[in-house]
N, C-alpha and C positions, 0 to 999 in steps of 0.2 A: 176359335183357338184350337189347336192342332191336340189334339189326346195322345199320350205320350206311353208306350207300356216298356215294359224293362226288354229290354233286346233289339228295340228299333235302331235302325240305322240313322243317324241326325247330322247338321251340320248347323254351323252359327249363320242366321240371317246376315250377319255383315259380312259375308264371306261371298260377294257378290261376281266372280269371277268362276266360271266349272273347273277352269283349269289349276287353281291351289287352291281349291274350295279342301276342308280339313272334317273327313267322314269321322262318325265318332259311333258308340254303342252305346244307350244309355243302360248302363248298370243298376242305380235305383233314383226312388224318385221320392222328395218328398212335399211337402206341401205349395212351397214356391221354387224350388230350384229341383234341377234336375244332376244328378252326377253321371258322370260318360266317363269310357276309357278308349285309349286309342291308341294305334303303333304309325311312328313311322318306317320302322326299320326291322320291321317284324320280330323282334327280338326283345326289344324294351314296350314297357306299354306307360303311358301317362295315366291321371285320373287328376279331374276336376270338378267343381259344381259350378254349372248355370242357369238362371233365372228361366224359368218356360219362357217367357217371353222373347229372348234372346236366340231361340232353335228353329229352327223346323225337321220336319219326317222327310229324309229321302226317299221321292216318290222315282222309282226305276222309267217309270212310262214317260216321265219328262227329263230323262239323259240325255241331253242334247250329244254329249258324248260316248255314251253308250257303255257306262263304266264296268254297268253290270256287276254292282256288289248286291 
């Protein structure tokens, strides 16, 4: 299982496509869920909580796209 710390860049495992894959920050964490925030529009930001199980860490070395956040 993926170790999660507050700043990591995440996305939802069911987000199975790179191309509207939906990058998030995790803000805090607590014992089973994690909360994230995120912009689409650089101007507003969301916040939500998800289940750790439910994420993974955006690893840059496997951007097939080279998104480079």
């Amino acid at each position: 299982m993926d170790e999660f710390k507050i700043g990591d860049i995440v996305f939802l495992r069911s987000d199975c496509m790179y191309i509207c894959r939906l990058y998030m920050t995790v803000q805090s964490i607590s014992d089973n869920d994690i909360t994230c925030v995120w912009s689409v529009d650089r101007e507003s930001f969301s916040e939500c909580s998800f289940p750790k199980e439910s994420l993974s860490i955006y690893d840059p070395s496997k951007d097939i796209l080279n998104i480079g956040y």
